[in-house]
FILO-669663 format. One record per residue: x, y, z of N, C-alpha, C, O in turn. Coordinates in steps of 0.001 Angstrom, whole numbers, padded with zeros to 6 digits, always signed. Example, Ala and Ser with C-alpha at 12.3 -4.5 7.8 and 13.67 -1.06 7.14 Angstrom:
BEGIN
+013190-005690+007800+012300-004500+007800+013200-003300+007800+014236-003319+008465/+012850-002250+007080+013670-001060+007140+012900+000030+007870+013409+001138+008039/
// end
This chain:
BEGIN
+000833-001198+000000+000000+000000+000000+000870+001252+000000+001734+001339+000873/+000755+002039-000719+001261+003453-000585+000387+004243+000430-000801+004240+000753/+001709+005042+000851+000739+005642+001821+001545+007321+001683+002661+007410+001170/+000834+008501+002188+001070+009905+001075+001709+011082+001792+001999+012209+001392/+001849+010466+003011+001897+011415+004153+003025+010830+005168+003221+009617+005088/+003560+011348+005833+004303+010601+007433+003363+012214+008224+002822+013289+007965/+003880+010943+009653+003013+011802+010706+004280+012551+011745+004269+013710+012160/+005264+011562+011983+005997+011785+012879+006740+013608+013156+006920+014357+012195/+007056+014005+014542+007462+015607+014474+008939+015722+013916+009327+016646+013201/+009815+014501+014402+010981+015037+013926+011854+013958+012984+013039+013670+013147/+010762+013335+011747+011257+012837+010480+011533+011442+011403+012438+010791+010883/+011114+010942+012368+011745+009359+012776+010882+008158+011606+011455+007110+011308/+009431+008507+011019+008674+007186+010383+009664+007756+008848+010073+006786+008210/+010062+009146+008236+010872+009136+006996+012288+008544+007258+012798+008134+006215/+012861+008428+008077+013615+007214+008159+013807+005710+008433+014675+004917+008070/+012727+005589+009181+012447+004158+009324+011775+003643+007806+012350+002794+007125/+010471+004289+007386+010694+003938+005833+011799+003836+004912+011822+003069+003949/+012681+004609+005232+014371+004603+004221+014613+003296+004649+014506+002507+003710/+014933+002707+005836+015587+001465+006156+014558-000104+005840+014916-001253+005579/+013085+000563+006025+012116-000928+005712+011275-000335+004702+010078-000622+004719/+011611+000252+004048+010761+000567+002313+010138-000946+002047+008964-001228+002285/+011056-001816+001547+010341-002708+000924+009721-004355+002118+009748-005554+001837/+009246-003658+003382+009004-004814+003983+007517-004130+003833+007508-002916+003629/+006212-004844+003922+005172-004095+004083+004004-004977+005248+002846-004680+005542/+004842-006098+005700+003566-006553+006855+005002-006536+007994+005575-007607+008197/+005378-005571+008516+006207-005399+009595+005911-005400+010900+004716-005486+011182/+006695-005326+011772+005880-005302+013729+006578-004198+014009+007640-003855+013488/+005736-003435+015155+006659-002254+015508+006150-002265+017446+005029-002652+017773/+006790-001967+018093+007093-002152+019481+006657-000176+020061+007530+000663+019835/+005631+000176+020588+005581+001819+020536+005190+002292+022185+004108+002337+022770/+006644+002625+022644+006538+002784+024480+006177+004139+024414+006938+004964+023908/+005031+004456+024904+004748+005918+024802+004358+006308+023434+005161+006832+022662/+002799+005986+023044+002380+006181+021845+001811+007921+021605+001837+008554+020549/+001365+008340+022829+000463+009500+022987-000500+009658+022757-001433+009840+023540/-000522+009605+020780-001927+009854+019827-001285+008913+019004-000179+008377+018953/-002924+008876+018032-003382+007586+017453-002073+008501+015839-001136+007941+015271/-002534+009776+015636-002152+010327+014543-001386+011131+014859-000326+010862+014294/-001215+012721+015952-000679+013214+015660+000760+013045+016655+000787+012819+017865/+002197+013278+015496+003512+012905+015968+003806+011873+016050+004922+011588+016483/+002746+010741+015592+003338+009877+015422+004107+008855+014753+003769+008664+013585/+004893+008269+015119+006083+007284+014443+006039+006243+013839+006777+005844+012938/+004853+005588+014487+003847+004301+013833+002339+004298+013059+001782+003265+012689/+001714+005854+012867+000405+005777+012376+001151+005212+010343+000684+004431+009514/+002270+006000+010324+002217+005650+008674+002499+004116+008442+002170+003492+007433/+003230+003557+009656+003392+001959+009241+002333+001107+009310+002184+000083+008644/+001146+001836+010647+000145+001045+010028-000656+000851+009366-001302-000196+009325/-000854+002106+008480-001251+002654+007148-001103+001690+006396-001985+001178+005708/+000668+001186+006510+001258+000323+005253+000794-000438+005423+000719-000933+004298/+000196-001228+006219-000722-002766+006592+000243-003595+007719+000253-004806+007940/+001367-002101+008604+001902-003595+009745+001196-003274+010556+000332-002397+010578/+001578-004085+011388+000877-003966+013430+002145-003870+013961+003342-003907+013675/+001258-003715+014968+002130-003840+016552+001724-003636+017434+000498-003531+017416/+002570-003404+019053+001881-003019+020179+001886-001439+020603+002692-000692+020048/+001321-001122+021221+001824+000512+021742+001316+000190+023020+000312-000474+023276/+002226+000804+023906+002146+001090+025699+001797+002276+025774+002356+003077+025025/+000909+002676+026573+000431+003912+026688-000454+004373+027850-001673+004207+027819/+000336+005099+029131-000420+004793+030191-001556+006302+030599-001861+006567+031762/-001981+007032+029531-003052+007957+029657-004191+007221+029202-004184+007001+027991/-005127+006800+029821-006040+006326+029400-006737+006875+027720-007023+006166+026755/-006848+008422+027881-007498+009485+026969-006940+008755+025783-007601+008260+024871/-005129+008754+025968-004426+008846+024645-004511+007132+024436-004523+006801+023251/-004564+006152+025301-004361+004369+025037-005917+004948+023934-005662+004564+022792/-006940+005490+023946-008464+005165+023072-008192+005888+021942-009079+005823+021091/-007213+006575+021665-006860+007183+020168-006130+005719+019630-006653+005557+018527/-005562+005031+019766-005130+003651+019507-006388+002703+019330-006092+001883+018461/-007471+002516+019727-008214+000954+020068-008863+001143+017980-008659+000145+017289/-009484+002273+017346-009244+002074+015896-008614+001313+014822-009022+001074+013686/-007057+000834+015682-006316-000031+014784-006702-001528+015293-006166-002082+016253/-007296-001848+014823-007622-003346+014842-006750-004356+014812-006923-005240+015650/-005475-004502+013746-004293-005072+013927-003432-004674+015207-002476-005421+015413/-003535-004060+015729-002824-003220+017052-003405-004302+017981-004408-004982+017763/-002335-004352+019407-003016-004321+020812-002015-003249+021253-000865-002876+021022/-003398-002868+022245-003096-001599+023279-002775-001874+024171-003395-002917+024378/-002106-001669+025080-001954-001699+026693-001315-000664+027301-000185-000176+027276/-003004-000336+028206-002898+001270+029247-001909+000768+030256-002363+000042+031140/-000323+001107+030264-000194+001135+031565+001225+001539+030992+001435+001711+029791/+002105+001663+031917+003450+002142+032329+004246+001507+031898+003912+000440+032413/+005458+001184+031083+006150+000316+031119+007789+000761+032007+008436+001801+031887/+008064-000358+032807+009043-000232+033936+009931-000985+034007+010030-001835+033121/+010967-000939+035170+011641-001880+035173+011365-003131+036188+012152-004069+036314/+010237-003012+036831+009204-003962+037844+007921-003456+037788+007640-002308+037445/+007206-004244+038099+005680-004273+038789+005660-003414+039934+006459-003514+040865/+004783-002610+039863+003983-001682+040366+003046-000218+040405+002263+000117+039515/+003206+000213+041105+002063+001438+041149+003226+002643+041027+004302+002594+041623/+002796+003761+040119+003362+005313+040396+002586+006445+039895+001736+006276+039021/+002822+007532+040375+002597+008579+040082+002661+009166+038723+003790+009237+038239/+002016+009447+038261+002377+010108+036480+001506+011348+036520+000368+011262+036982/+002090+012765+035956+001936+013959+035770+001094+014334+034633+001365+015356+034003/+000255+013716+034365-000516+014409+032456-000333+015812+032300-000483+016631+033207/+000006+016079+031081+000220+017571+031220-000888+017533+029738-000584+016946+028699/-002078+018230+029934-003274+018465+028679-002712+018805+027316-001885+019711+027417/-002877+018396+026115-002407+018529+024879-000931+018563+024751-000544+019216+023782/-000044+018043+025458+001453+017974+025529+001782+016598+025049+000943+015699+024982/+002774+016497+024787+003505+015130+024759+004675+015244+025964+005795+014846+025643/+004550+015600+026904+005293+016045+027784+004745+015492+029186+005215+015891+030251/+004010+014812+029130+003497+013944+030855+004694+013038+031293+005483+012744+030395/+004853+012724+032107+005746+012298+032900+006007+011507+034016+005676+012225+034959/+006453+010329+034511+006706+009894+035484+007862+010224+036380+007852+009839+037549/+008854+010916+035890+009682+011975+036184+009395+013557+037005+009114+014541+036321/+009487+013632+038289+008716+014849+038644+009922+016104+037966+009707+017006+037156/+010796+015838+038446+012072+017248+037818+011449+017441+036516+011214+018610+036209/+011179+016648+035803+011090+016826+034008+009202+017786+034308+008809+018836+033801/+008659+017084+035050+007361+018143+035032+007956+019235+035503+007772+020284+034885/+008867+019234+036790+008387+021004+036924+009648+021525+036036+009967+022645+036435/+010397+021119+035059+010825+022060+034144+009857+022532+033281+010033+023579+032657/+008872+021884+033182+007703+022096+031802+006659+023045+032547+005675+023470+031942/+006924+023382+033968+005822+024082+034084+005904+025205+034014+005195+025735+034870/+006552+026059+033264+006627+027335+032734+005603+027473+031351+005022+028496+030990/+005566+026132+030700+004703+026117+029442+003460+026554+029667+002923+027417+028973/+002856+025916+030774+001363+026497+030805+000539+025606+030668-000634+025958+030545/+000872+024151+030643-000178+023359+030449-000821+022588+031627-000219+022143+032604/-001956+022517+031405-003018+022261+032607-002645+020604+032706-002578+019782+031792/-002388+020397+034425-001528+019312+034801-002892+018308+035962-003867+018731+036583/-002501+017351+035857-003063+016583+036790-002673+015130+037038-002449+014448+036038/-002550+014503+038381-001852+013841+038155-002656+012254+038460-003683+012170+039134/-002051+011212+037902-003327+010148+038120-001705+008461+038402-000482+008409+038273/-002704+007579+038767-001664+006592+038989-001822+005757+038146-002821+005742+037427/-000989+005010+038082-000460+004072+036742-000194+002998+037019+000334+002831+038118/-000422+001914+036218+000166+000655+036294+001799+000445+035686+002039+000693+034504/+002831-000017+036593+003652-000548+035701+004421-001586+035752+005025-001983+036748/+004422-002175+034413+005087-003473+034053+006212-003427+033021+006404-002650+032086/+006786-004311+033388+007845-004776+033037+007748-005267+031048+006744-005933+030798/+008483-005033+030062+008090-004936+028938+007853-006720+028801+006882-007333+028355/+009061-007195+029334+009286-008809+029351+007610-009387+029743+007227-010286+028995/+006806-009030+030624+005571-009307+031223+004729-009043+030289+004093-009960+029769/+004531-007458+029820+003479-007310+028832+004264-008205+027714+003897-009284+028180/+004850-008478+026894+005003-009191+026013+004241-010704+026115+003170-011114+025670/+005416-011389+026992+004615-012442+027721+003172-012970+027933+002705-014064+027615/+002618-011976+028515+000710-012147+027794+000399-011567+027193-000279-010821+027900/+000335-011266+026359+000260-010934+024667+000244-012079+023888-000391-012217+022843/+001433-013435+024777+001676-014671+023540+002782-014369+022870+002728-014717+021691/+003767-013848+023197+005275-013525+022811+006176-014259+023741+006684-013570+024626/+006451-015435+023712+007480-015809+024326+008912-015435+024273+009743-015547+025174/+009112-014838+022723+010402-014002+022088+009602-013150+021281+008389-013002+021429/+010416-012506+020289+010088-011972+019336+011505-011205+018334+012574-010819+018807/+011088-011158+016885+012225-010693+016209+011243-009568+015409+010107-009842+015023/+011904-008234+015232+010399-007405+014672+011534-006093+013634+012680-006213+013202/+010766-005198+013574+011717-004268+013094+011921-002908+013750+012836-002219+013299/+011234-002459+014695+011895-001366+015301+011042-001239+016613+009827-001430+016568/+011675-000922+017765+010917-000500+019211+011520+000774+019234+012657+001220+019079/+010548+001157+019445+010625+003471+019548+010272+003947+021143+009073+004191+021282/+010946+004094+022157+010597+004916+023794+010568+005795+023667+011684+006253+023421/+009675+006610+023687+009618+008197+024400+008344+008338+025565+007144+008561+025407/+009222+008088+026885+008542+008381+027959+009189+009086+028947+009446+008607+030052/+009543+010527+028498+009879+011582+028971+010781+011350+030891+010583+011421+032104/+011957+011000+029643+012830+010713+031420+012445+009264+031945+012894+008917+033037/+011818+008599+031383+011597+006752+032043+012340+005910+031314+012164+004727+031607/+013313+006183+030239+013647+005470+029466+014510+004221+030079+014399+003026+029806/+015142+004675+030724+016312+003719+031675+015475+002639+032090+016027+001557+031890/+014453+002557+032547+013346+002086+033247+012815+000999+032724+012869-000110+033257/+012029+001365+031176+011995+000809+030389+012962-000275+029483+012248-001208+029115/+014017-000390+029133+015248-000750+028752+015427-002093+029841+015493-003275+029502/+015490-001506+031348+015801-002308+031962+014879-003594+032382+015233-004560+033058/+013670-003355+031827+012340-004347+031873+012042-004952+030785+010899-005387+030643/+013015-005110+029780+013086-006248+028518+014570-006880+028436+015612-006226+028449/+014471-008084+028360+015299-008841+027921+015608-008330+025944+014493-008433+025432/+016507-007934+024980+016921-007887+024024+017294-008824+023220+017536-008528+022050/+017388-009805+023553+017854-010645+023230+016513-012049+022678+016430-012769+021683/+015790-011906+023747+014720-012419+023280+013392-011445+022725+012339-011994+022402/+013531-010201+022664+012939-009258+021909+013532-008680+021632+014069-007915+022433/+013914-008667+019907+015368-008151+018755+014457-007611+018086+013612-008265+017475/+014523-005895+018121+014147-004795+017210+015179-004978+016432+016127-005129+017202/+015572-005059+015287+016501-004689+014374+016723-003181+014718+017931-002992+014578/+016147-002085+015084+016436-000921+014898+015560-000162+016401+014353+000053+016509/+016648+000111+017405+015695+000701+018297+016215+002672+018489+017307+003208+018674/+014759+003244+018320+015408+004665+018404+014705+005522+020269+013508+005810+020257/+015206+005713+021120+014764+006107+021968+015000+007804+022185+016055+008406+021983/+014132+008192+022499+014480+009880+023238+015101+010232+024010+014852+009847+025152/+016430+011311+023733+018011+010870+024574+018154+011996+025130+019202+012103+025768/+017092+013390+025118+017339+014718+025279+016490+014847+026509+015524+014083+026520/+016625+015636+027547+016108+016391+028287+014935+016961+027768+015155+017578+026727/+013553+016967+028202+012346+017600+027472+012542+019335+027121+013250+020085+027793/+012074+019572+026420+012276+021043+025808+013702+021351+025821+013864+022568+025912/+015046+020549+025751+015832+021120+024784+016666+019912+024728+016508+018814+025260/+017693+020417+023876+019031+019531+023175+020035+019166+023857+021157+018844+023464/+019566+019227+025016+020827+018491+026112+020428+016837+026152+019293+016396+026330/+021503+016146+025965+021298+014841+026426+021120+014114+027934+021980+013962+028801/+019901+013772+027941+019342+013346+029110+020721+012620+030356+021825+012142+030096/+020138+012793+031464+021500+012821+032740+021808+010788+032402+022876+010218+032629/+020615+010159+031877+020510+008498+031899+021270+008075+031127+021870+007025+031355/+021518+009060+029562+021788+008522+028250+022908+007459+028359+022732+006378+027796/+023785+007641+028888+024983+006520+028681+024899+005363+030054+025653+004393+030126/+024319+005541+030619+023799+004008+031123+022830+003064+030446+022784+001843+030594/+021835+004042+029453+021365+003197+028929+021954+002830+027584+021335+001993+026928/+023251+003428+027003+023740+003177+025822+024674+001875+026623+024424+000743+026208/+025278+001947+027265+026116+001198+028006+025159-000096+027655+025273-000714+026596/+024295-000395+028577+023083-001555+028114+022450-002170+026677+022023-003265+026309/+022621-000922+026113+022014-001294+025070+023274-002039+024399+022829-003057+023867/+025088-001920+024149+025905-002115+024128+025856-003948+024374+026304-004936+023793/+025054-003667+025552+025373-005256+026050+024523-006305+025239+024728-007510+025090/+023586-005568+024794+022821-006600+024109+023129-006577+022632+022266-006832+021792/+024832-006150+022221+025003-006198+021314+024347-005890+020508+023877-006656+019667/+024068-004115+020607+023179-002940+019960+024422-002060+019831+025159-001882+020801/+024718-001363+018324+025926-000629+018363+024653+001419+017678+023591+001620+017089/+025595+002163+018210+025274+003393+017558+024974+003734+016403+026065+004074+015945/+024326+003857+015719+023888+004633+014315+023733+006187+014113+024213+006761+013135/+022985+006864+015170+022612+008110+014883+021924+008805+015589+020987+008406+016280/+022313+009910+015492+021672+011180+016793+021123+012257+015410+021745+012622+014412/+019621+012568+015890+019252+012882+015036+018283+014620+015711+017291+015206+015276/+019308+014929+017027+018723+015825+017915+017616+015876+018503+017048+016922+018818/+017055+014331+018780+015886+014308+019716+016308+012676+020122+016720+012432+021256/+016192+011801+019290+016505+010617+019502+018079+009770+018889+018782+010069+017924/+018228+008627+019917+019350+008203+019422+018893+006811+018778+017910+006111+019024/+019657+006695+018118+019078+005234+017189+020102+004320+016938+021098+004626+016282/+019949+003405+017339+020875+001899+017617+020246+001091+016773+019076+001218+016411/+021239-000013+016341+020842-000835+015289+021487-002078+016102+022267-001921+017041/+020951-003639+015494+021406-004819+015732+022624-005315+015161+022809-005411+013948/+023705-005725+016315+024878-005745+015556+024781-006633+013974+024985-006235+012827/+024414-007871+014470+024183-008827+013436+024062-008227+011847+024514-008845+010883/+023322-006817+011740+022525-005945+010323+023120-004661+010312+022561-003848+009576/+024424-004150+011139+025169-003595+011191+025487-002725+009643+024914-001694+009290/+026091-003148+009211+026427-002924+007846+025350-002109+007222+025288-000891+007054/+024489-003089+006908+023168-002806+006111+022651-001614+006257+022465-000715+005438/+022339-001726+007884+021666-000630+008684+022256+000807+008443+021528+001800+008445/+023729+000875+008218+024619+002120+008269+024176+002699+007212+023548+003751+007327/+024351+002281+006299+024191+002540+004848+022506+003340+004977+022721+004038+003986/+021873+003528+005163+020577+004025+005097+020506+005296+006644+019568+005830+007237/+021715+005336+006769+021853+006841+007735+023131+007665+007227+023260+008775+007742/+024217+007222+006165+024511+007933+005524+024731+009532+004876+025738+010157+004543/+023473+009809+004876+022989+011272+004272+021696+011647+004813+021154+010964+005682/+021235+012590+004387+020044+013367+005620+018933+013479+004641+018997+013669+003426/+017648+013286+005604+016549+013255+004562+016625+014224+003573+017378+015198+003588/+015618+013852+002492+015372+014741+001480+014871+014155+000221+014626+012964+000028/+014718+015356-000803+013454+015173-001729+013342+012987-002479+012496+012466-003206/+014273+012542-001993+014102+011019-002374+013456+009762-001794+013293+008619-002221/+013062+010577-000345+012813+009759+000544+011043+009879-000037+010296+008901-000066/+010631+011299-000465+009000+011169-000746+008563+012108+000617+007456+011797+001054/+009144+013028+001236+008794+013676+002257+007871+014458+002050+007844+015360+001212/+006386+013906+003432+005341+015436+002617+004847+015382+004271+004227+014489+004848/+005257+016413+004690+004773+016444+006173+003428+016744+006362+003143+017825+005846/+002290+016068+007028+001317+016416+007051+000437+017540+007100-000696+017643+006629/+001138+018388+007754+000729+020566+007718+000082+020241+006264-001031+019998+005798/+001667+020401+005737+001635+020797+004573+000525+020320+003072+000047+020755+002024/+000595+019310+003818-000236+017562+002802-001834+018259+003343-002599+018311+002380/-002371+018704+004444-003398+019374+004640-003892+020759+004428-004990+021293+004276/-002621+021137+004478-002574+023019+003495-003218+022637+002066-004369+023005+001831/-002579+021993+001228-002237+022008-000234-003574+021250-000274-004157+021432-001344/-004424+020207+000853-005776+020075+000373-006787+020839+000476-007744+020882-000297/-006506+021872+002037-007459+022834+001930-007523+023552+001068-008704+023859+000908/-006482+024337-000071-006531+025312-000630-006708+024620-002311-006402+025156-003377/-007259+023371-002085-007667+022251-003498-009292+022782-002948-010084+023467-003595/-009391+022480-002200-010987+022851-002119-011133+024154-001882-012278+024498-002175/-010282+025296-001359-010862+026922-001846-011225+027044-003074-012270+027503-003534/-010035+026480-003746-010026+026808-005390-011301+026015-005823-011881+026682-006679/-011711+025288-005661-013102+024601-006159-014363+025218-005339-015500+025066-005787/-014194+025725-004460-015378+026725-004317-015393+027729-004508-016471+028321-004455/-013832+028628-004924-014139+029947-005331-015020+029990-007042-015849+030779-007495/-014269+028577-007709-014571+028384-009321-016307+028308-009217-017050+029167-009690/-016596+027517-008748-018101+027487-008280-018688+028955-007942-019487+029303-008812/-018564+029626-007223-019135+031029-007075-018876+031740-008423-019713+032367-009072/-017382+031508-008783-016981+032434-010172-018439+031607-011405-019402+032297-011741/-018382+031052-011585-019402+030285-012216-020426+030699-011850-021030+031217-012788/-021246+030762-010422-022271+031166-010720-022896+032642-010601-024096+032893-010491/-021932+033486-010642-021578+034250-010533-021839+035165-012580-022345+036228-012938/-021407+034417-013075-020817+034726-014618-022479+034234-015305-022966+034672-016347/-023030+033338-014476-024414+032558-014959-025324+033660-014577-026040+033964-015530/-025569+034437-013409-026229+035563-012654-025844+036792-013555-026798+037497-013882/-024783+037109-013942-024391+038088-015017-025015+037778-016494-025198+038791-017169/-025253+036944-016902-025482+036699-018216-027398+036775-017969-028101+037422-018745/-027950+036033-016830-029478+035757-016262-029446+037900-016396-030380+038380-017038/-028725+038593-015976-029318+040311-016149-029247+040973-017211-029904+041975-017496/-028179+040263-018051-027975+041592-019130-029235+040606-019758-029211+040980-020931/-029969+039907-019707-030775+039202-020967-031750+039944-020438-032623+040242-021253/-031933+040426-019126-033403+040695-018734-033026+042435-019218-033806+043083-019916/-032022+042860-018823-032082+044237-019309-032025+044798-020636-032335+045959-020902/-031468+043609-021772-032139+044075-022961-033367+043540-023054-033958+043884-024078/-033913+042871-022393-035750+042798-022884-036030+043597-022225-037252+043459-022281/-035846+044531-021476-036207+045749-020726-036528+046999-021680-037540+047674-021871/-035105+047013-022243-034595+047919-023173-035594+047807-024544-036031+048847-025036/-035881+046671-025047-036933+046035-026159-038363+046344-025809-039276+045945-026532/
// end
C-alpha cells in the first residue's frame, strides 16, 4: 500500500521507511504512543498494513489507539518492575511524565496538569501475555519523557530483537542529552546494539548482526528522495484544493447571474 503522508514531528517514520521501504507486513514495538495520529512514528506503518503493540499509560491517549484493529493496546506504564506510580498528564502535551524534575521544568509552558496513577510493568511481562514468548520485529521506539532507563531495563533484548531501536536521549524542551543517556547506551551495548545516529531528539541503535546494512541508510540526511510530505503541509495544499473549487463554483455562478441580467435588461430595453 502506498501511503502519502508521514506523521511523525521530527522525520523518525521518513527514516524508518528509508531502512524498511520494501518490507510491508512489519511489527513495531511503541513505548509511549500519545496519539493515534498526531507525531506519530507508527500511524504511517500502520497505514502500510503492519501492526504492533503501543504502551500507553493515559487512558485518553491508550483510546486514540483501540481504531487499529491489527494493534493491541496496553494502558499502563512500562518499567523496570511491577507496580504502582505517580504520572503527571500535562493536557495537549507530549510532555506527561513519570519523572517529577522533568514536570516542573515544563511548568513554565502552561499546560493544565493533573496527576493520576499508573500501572507498571515490566516490557518482558506485557510481552509475555500478549503470547510472545520471544520476538524478532523491526523497530521498538521509547519516548517516555525521562523513564527510558526504566523501560530498557524491563526487557530482555535478546529475546525481543528490534533490528532498529530509536529512543528519546534529550532532556524535554531542549538539546541536552538526558543525565541516563549513557547508562542506557552502556546496556544497550550489552545486548550487542551498536550506535547509528543522533538525530537531535533521539538516538538510534541498530542490531549488531545488520550492522552494515543498517549504516548505509543513515549515511545522508533526509530529502526530496525519501518522498517527504509532512502532514501541515499535505493538509494546506488540500485545503486550498478545495478553496479553489469553491471559489470556481461562485466564479461560475456568478458569470451565470451576469449573463441571467444583461438578458433581462435588454428585454427591458426592447
Amino acid at each position: 500500500m502506498t501511503v502519502d503522508s508521514f506523521f511523525s514531528q521530527n522525520f523518525e517514520d521518513v527514516l524508518l521507511e528509508r531502512c524498511f521501504k520494501d518490507v510491508n507486513d512489519g511489527f513495531y514495538i511503541d513505548v509511549g504512543g500519545q496519539d493515534e495520529e498526531e507525531d506519530s512514528v507508527t500511524k504511517f506503518f500502520y497505514l502500510k498494513g503492519w501492526s504492533g503493540i503501543t504502551i500507553e499509560p493515559i487512558p485518553e491517549c491508550a483510546t486514540t489507539f483501540y481504531p487499529r484493529t491489527r494493534d493491541k493496546v496496553v494502558c499502563c506504564a512500562a518499567g523496570a518492575s511491577n507496580g504502582k506510580a505517580k504520572l503527571t498528564a500535562l493536557k495537549g502535551s507530549g510532555l506527561s511524565s513519570l519523572v517529577k524534575e522533568n514536570i516542573i521544568n515544563a511548568s513554565h509552558l502552561g499546560f493544565e496538569e493533573r496527576e493520576i496513577e499508573v500501572d507498571v510493568r515490566p516490557l518482558n511481562e506485557i510481552l509475555e501475555d500478549l503470547g510472545y514468548p520471544d520476538k524478532q520485529f523491526e523497530f521498538l521506539k521509547v519516548d517516555v519523557e525521562g523513564f527510558e532507563l526504566e523501560v530498557f531495563l524491563g526487557i530482555d533484548l535478546f529475546r525481543y530483537r528490534p533490528k532498529i531501536i530509536l529512543y528519546e536521549a534529550t532532556t524535554p524542551c531542549s538539546t541536552e542529552k538526558a543525565p541516563n543517556t549513557n547508562e542506557i547506551n552502556l546496556l544497550l551495548r550489552n545486548y550487542s546494539y551498536e550506535f547509528l545516529y543522533f538525530d537531535g531528539l533521539n538516538e538510534w541503535w541498530g542490531a549488531s548482526e545488520i550492522l552494515t546494512e543498517l549504516k548505509s541508510f543513515f549515511s545522508f540526511p533526509i530529502g526530496i528522495w525519501d518522498g517527504y510530505s509532512p502532514k501541515l503541509l499535505r493538509e494546506t495544499s488540500q485545503e486550498l484544493i478545495r478553496t479553489k473549487h469553491a471559489l470556481e463554483l461562485l466564479t461560475n455562478n456568478w458569470r451565470s447571474r451576469k449573463a441571467l441580467l444583461l438578458q433581462l435588461y435588454r428585454r427591458m430595453l426592447n
